[in-house]
C-alpha positions in Angstrom: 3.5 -11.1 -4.7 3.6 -14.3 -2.9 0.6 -15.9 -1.1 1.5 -17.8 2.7 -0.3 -19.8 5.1 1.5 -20.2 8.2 1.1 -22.6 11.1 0.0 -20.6 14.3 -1.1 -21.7 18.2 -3.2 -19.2 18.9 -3.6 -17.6 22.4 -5.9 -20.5 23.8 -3.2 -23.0 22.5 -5.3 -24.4 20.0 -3.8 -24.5 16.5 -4.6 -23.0 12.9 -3.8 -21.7 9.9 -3.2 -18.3 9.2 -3.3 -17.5 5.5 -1.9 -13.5 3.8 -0.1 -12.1 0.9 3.3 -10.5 0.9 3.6 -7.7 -1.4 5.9 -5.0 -2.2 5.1 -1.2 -0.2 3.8 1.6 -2.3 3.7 5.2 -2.3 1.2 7.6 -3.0 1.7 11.3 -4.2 -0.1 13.9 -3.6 1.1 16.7 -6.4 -0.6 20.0 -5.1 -0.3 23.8 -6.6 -2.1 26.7 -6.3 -4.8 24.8 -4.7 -5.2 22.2 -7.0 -4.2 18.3 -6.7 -3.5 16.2 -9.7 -5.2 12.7 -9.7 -5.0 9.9 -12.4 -7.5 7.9 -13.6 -7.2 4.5 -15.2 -8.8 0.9 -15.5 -8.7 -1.4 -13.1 -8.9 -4.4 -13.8 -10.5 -6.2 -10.8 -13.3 -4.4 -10.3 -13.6 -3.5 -14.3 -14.1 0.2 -13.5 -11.9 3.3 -14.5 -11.4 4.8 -11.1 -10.0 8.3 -10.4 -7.1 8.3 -7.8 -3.7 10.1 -6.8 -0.9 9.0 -8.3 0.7 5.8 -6.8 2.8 2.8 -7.6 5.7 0.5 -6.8 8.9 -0.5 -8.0 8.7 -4.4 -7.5 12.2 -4.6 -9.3 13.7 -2.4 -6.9 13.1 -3.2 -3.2 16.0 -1.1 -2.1 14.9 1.9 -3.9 14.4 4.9 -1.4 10.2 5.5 -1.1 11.1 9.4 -2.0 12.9 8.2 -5.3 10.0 5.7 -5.9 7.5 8.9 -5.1 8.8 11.1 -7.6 9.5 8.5 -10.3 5.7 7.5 -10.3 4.7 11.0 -10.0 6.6 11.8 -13.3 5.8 8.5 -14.9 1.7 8.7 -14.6 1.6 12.6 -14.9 5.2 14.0 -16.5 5.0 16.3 -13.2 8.3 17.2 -11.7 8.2 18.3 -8.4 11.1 20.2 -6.1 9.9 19.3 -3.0 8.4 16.0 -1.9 7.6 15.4 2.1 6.8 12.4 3.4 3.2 12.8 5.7 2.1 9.3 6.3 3.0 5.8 6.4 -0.1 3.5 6.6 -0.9 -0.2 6.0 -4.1 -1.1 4.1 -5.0 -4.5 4.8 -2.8 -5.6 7.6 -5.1 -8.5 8.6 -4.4 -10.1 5.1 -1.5 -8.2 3.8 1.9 -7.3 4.6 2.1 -4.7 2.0 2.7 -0.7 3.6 2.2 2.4 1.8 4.1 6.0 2.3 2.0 8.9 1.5 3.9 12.3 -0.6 3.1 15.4 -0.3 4.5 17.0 -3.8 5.3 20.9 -4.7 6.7 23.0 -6.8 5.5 21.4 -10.0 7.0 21.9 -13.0 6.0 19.8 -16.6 7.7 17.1 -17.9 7.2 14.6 -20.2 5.1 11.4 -19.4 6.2 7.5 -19.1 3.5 5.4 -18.2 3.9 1.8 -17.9 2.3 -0.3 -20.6 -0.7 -1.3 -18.0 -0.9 2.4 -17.8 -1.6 3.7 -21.8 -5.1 4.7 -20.9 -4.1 6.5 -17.8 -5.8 9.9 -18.0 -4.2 12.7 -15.7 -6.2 16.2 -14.5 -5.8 18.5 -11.6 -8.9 18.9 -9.3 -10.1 22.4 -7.2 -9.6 20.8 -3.6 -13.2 21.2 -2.7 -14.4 19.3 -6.1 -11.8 16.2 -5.0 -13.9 16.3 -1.6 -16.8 16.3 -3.1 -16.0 13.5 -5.2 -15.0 11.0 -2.3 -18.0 12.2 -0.6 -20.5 10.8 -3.4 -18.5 8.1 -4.3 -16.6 9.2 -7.3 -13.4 8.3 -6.0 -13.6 4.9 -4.1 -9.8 4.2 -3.7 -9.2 4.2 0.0 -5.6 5.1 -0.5 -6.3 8.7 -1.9 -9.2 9.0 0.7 -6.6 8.3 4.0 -4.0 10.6 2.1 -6.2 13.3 1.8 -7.0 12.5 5.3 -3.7 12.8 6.5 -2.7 15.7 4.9 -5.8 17.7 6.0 -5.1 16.3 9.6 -1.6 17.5 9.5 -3.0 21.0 7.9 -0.9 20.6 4.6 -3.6 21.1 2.0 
């Protein structure tokens, strides 16, 4: 991550400063069987609050690795879920007035178990798969609060996948 101010003129010619952070792209997955999707739930630090979310990560080390490879890498990593088919639905920004960082949203299937490998920020990470309607019901009074599970879910009930 890397914090920049840049010089600007802006559209009246005056001049400023324009201050963001550039930051690796994400993914989030979205692991769904048999009407059930698998969310994670884990500290975070900045707002001292476990939080329940879908799985979702980056490989800062690997800027060249392929968003499907990074999908199903953090599925298995925070779950030990194995999925045979992982789609692509969305590719949104979260914060573009401040960030430059992108995130691709997965839609996983065909699940299969496999063994966990959470990173050692994860260790507490607590995994559990969710009826549909009780994962709407959450966002709706504020159990989940991460904006990046709400637009997924968004995105893949607007595109009728779930």
């Amino acid at each position: 991550m890397r914090v920049r101010e840049d010089r600007i003129r802006r559209r009246d010619g005056t001049e400023g400063l324009y201050g963001f952070i550039e930051k690796t792209d994400f993914v989030v997955v979205a692991a769904v069987q048999d009407g059930m999707l698998h969310l994670v739930q884990q500290y975070r630090y900045p707002i001292r609050q476990r939080q329940w979310e879908l799985p979702q990560g980056a490989w800062e080390g690997r800027p060249e690795a392929r968003p499907e490879d990074v999908a199903r890498g953090e599925l298995r990593e925070e779950t030990g879920l194995i999925a045979s088919e992982i789609t692509e639905v969305g590719h949104l920004f979260p914060l573009y007035g401040t960030s430059t960082q992108a995130y691709r949203i997965f839609l996983a299937t065909g699940l299969v178990r496999g063994e966990r490998s959470p990173d050692p920020e994860e260790q507490d990470l607590v995994t559990r798969a969710f009826p549909l309607a009780e994962v709407e019901a959450m966002i709706l009074d504020g159990t989940i609060r991460d904006a990046a599970t709400v637009a997924a879910l968004g995105m893949l009930r607007l595109r009728r996948l779930v």
